[in-house]
CHARMM-style PDB file with segment names, atoms N, HN, CA, C and O in Angstrom:
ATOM      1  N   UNK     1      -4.549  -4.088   1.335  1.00  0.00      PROA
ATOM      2  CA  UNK     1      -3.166  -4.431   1.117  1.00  0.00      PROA
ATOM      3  C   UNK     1      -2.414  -4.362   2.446  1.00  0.00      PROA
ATOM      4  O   UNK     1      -2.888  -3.716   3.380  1.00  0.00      PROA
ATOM      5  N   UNK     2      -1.293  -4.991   2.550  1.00  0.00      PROA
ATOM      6  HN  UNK     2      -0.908  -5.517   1.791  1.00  0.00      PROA
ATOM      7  CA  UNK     2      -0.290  -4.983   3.768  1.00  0.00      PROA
ATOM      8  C   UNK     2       0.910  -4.140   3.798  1.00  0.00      PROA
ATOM      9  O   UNK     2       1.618  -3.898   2.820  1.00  0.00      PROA
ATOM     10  N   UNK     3       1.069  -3.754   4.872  1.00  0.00      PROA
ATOM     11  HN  UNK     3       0.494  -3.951   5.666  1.00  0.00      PROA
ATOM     12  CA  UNK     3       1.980  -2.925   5.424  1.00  0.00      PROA
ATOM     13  C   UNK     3       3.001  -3.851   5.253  1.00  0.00      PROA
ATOM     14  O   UNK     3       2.839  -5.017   5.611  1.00  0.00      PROA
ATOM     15  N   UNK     4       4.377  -3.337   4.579  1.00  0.00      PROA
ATOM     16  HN  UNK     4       4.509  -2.389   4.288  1.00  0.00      PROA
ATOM     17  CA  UNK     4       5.927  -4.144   4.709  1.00  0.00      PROA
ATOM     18  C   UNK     4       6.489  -3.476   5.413  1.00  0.00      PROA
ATOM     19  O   UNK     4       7.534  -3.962   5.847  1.00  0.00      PROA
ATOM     20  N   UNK     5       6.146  -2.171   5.852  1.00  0.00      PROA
ATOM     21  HN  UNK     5       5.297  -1.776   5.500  1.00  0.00      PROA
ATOM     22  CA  UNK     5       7.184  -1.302   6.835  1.00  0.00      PROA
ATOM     23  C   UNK     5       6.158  -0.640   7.680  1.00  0.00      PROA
ATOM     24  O   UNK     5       4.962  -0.672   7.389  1.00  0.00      PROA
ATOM     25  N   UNK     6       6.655  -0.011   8.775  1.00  0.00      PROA
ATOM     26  HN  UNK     6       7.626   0.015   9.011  1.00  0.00      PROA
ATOM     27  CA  UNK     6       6.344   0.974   9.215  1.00  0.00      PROA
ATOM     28  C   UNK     6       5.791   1.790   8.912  1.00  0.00      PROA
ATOM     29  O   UNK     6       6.608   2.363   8.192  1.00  0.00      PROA
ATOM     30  N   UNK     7       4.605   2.582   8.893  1.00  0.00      PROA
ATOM     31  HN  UNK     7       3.941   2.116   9.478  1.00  0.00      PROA
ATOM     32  CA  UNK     7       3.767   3.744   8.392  1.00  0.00      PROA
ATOM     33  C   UNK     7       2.957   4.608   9.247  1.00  0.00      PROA
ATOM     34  O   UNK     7       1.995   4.050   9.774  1.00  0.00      PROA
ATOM     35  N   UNK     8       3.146   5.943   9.521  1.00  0.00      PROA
ATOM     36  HN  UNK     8       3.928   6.396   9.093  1.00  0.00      PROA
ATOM     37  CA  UNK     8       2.078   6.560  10.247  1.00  0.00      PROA
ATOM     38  C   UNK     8       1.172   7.632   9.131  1.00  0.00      PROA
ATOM     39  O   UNK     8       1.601   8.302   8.191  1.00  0.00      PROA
ATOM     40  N   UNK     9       0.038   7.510   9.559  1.00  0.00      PROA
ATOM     41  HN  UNK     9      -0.311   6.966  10.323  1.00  0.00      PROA
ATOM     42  CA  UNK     9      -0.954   8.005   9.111  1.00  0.00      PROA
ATOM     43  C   UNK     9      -2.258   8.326  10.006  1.00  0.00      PROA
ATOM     44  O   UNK     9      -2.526   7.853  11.111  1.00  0.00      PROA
ATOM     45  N   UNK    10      -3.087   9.362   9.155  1.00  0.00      PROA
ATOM     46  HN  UNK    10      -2.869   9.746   8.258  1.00  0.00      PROA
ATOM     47  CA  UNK    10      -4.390   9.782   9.839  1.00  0.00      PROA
ATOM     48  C   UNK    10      -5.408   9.219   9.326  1.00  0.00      PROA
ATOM     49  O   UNK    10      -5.836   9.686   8.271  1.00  0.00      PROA
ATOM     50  N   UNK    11      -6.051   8.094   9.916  1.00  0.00      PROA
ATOM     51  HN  UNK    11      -5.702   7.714  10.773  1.00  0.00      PROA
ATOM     52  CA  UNK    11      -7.140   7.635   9.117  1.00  0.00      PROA
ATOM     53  C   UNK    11      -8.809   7.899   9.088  1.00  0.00      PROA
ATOM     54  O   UNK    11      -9.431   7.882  10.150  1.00  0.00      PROA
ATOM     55  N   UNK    12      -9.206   8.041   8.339  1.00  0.00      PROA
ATOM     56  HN  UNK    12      -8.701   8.054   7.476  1.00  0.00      PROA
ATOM     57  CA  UNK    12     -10.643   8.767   7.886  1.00  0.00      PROA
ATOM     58  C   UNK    12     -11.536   8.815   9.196  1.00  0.00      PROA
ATOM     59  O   UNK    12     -11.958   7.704   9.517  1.00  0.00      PROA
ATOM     60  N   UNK    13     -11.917   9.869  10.026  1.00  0.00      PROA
ATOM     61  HN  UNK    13     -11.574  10.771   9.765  1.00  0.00      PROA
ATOM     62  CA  UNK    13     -12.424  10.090  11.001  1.00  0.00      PROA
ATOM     63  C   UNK    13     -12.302  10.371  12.110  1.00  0.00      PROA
ATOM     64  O   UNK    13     -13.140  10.378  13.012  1.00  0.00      PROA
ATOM     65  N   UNK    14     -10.898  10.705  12.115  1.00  0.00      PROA
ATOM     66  HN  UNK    14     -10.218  10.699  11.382  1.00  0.00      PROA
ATOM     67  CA  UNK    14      -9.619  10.897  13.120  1.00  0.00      PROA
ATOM     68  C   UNK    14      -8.934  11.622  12.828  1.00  0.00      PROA
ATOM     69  O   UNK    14      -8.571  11.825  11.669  1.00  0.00      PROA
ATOM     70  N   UNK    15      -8.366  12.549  14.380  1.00  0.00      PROA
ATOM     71  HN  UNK    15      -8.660  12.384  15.321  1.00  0.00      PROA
ATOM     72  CA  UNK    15      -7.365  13.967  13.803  1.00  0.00      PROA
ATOM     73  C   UNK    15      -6.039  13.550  14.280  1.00  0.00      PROA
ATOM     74  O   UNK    15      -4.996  14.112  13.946  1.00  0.00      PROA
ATOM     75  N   UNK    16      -6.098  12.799  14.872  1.00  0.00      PROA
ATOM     76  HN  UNK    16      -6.945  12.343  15.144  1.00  0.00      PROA
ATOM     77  CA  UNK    16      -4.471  12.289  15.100  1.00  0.00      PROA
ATOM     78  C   UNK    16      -3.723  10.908  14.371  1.00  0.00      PROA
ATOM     79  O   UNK    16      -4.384   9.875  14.274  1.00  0.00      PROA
ATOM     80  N   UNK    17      -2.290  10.963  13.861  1.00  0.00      PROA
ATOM     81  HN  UNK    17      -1.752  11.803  13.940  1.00  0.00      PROA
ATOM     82  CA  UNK    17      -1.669  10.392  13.135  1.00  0.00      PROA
ATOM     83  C   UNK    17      -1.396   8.785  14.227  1.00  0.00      PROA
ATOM     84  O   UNK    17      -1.030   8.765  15.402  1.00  0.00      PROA
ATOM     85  N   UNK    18      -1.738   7.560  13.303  1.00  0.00      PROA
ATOM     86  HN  UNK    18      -2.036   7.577  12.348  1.00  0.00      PROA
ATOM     87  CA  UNK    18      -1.685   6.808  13.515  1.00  0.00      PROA
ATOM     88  C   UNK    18      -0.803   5.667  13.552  1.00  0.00      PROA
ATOM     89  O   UNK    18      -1.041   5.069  12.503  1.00  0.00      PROA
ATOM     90  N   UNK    19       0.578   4.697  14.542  1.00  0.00      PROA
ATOM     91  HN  UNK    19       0.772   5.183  15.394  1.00  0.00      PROA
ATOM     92  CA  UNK    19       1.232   4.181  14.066  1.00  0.00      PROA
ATOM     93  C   UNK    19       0.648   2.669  13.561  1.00  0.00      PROA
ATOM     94  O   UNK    19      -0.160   1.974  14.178  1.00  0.00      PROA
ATOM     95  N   UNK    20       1.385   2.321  12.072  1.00  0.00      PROA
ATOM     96  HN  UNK    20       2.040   2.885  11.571  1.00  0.00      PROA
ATOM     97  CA  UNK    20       0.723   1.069  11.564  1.00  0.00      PROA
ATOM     98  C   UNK    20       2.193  -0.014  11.677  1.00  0.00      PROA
ATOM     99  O   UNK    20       3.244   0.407  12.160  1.00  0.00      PROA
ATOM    100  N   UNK    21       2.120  -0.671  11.433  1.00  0.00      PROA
ATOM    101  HN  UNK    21       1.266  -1.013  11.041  1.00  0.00      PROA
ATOM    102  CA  UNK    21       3.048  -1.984  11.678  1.00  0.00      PROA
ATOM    103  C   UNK    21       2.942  -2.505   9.972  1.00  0.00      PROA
ATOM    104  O   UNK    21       2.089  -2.407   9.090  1.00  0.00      PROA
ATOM    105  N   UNK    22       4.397  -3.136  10.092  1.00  0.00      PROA
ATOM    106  HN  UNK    22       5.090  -3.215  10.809  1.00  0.00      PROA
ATOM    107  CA  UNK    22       4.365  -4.232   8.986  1.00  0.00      PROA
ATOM    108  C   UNK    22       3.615  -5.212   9.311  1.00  0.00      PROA
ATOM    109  O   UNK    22       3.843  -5.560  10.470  1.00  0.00      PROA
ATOM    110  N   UNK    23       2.419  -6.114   8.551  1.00  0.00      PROA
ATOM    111  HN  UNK    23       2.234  -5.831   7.610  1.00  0.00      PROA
ATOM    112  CA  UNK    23       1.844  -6.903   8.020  1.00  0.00      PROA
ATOM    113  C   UNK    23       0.340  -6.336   9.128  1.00  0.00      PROA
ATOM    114  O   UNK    23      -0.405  -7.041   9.807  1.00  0.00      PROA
ATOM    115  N   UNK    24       0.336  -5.118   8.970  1.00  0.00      PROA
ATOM    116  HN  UNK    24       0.942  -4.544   8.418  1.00  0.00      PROA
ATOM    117  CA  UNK    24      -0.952  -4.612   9.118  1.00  0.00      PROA
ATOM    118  C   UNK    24      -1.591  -4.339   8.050  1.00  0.00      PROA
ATOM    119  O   UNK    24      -0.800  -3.985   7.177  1.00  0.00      PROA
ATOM    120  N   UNK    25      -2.748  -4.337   7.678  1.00  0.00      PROA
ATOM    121  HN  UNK    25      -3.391  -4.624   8.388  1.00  0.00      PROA
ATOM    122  CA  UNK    25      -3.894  -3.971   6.618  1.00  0.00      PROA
ATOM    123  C   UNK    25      -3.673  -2.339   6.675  1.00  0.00      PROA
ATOM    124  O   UNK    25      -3.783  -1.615   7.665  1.00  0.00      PROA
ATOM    125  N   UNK    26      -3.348  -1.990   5.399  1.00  0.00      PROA
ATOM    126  HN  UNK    26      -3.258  -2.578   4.595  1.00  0.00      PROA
ATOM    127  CA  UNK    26      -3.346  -0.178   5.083  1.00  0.00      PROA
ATOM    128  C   UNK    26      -5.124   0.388   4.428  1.00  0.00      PROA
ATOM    129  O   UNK    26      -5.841   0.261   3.435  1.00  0.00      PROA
ATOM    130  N   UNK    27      -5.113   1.107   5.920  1.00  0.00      PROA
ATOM    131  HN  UNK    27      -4.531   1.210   6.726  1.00  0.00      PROA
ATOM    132  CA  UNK    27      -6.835   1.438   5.212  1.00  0.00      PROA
ATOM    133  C   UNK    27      -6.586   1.949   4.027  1.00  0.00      PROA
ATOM    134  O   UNK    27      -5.470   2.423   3.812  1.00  0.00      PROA
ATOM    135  N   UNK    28      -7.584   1.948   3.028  1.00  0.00      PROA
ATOM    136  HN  UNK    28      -8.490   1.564   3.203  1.00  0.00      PROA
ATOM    137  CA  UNK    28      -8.064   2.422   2.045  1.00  0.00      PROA
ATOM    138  C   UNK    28      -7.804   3.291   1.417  1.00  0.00      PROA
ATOM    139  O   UNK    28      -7.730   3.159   0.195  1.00  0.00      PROA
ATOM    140  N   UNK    29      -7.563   4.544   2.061  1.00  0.00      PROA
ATOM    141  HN  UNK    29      -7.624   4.652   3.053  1.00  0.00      PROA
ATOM    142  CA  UNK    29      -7.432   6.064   2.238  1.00  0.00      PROA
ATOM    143  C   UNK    29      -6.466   6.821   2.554  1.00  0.00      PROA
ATOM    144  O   UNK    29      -6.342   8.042   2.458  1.00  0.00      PROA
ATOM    145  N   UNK    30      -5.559   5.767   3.065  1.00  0.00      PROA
ATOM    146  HN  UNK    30      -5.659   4.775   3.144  1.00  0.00      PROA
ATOM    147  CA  UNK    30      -4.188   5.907   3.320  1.00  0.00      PROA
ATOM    148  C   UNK    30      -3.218   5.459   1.822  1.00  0.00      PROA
ATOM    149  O   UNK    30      -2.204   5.764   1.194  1.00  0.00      PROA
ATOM    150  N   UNK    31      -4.245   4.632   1.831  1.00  0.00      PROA
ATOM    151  HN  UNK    31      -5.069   4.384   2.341  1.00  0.00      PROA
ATOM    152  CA  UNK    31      -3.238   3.287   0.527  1.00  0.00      PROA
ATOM    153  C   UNK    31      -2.056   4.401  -0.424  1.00  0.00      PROA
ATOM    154  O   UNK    31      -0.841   4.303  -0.257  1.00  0.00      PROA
ATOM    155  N   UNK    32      -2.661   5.383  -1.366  1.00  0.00      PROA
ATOM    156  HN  UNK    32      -3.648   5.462  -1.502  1.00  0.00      PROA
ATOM    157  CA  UNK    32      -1.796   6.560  -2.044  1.00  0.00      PROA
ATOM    158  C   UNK    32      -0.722   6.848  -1.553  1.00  0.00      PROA
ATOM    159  O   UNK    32       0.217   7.061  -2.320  1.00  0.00      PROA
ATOM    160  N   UNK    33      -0.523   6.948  -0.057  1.00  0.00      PROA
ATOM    161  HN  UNK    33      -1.286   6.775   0.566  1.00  0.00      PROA
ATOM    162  CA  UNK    33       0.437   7.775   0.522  1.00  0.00      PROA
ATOM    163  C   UNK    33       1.590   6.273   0.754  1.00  0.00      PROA
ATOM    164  O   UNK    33       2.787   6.230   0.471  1.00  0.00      PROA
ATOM    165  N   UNK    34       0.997   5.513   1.163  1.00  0.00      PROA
ATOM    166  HN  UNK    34       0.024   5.548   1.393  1.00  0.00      PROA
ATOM    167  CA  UNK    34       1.928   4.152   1.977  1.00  0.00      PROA
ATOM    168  C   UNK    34       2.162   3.876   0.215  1.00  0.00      PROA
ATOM    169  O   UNK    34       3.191   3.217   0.362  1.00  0.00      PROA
ATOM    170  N   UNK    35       2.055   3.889  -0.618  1.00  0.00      PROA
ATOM    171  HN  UNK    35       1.219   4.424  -0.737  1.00  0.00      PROA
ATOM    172  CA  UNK    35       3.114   3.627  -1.670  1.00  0.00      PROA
ATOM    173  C   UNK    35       3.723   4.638  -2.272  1.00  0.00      PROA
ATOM    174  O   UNK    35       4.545   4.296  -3.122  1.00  0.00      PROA
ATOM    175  N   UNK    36       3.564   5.909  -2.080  1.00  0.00      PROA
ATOM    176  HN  UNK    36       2.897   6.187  -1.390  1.00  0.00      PROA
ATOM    177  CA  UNK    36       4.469   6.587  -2.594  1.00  0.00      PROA
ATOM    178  C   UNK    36       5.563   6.453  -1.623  1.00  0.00      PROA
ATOM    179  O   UNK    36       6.648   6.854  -2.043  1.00  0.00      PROA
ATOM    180  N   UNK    37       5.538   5.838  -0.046  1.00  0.00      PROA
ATOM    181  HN  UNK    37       4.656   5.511   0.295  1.00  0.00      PROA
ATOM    182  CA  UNK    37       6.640   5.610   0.460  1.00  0.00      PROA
ATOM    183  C   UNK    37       7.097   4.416   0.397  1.00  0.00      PROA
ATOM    184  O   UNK    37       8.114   4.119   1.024  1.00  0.00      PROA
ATOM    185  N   UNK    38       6.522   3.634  -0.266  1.00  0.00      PROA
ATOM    186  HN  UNK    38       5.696   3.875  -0.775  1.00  0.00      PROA
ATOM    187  CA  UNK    38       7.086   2.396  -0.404  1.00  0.00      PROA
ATOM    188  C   UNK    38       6.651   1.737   0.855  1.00  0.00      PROA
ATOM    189  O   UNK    38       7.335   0.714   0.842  1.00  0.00      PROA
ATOM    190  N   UNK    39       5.935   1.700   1.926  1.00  0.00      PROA
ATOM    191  HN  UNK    39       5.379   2.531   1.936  1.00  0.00      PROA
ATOM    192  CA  UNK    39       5.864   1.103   2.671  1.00  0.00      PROA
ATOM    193  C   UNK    39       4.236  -0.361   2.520  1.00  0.00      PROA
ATOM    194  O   UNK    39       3.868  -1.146   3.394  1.00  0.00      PROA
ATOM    195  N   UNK    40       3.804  -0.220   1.416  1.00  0.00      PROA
ATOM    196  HN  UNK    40       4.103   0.417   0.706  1.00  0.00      PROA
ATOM    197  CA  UNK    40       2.828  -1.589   1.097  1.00  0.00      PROA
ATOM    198  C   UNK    40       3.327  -2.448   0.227  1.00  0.00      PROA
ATOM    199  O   UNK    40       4.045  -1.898  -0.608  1.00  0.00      PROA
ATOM    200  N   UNK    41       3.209  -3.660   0.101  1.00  0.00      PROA
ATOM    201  HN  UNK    41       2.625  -4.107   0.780  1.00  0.00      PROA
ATOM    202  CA  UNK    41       3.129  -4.922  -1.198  1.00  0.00      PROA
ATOM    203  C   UNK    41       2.877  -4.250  -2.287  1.00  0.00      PROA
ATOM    204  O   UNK    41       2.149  -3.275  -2.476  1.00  0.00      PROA
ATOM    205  N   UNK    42       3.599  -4.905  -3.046  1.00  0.00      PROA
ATOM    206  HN  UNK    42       4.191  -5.697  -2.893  1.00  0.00      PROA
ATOM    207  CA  UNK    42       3.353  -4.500  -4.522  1.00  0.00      PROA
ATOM    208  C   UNK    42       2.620  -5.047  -5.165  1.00  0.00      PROA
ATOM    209  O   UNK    42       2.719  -6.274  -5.162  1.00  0.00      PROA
ATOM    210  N   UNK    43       1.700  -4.504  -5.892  1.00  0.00      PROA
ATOM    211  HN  UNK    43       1.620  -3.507  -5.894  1.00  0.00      PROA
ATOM    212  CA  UNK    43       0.502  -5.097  -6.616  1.00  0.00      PROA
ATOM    213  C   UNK    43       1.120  -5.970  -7.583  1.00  0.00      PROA
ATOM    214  O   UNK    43       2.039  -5.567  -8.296  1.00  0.00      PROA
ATOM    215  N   UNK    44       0.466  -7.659  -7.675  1.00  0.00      PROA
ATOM    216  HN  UNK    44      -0.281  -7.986  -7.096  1.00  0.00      PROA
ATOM    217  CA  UNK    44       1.145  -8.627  -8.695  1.00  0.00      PROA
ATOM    218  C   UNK    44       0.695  -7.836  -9.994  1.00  0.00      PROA
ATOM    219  O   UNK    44      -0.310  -7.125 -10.024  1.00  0.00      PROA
ATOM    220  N   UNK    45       1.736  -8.082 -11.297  1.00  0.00      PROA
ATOM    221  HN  UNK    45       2.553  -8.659 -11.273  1.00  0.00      PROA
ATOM    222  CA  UNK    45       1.354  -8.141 -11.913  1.00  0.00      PROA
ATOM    223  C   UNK    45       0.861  -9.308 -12.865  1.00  0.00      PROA
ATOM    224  O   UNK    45       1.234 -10.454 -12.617  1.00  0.00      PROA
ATOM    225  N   UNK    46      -0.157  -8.996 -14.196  1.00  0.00      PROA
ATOM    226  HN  UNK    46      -0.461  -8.065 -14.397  1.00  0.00      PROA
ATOM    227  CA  UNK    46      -0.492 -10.682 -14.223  1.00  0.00      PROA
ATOM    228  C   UNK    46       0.611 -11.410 -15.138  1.00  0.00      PROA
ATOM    229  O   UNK    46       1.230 -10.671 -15.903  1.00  0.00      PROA
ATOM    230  N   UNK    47       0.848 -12.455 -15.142  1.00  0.00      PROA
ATOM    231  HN  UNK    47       0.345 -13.056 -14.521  1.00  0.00      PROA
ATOM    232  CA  UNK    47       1.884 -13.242 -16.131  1.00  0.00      PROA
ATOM    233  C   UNK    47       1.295 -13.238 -17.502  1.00  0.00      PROA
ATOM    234  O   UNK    47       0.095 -13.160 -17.763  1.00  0.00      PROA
ATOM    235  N   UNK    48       2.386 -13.338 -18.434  1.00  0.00      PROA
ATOM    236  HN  UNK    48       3.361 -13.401 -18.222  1.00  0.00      PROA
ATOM    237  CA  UNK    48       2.261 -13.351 -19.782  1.00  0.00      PROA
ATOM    238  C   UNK    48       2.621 -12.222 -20.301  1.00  0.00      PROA
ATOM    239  O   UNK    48       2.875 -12.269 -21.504  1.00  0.00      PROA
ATOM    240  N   UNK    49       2.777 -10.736 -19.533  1.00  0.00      PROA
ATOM    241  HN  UNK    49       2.571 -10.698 -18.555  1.00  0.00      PROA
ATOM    242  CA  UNK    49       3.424  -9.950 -20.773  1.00  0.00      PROA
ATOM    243  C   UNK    49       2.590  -9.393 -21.675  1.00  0.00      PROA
ATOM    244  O   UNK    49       1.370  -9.525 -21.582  1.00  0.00      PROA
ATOM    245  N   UNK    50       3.090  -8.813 -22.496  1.00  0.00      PROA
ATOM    246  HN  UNK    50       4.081  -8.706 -22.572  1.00  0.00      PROA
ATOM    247  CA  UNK    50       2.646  -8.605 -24.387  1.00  0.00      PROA
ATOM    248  C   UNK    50       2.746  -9.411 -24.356  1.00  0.00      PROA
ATOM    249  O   UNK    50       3.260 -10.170 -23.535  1.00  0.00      PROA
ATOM    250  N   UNK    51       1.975  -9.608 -25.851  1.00  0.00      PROA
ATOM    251  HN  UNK    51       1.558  -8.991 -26.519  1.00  0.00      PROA
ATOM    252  CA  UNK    51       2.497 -10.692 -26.639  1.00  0.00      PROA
ATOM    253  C   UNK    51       2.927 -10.295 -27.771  1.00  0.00      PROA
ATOM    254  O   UNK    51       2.549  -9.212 -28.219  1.00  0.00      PROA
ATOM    255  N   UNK    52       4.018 -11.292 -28.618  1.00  0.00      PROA
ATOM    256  HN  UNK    52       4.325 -12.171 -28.253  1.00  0.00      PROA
ATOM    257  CA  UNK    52       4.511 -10.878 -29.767  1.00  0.00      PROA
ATOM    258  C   UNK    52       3.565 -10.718 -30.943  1.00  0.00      PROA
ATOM    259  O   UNK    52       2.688 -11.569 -31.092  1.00  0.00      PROA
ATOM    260  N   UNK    53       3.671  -9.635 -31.846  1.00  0.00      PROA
ATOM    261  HN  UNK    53       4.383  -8.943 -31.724  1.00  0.00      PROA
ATOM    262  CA  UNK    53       3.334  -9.830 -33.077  1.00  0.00      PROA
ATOM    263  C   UNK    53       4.052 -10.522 -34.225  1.00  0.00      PROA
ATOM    264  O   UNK    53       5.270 -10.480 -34.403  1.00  0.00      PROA
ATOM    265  N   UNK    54       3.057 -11.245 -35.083  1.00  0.00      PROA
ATOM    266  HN  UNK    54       2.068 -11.279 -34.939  1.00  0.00      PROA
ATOM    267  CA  UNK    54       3.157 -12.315 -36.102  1.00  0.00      PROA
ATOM    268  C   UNK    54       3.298 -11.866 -37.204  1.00  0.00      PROA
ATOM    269  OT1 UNK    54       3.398 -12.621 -38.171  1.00  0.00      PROA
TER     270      UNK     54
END
């Protein structure tokens, strides 16, 4: 997924915090943290909804 903001993080194999850029790729392992700050794309959701019951 992509970075929309700014994000620093430590990524898997490394002891120092890393700066990421908007429309950078958010490793993997980071991903949890860069959306609890809001800083990745939001996962689409798919179209259609529920559907009604008959």
């Amino acid at each position: 997924m992509k970075l929309i903001k700014p994000f620093r993080g430590v990524p898997k194999g490394e002891i120092y915090p890393r700066q990421y850029q908007a429309g950078d790729d958010c490793p993997p392992e980071l991903l949890a943290a860069a959306r609890e700050l809001e800083a990745v794309e939001q996962e689409k959701k798919p179209a259609g909804g529920t559907k009604a019951k008959e």
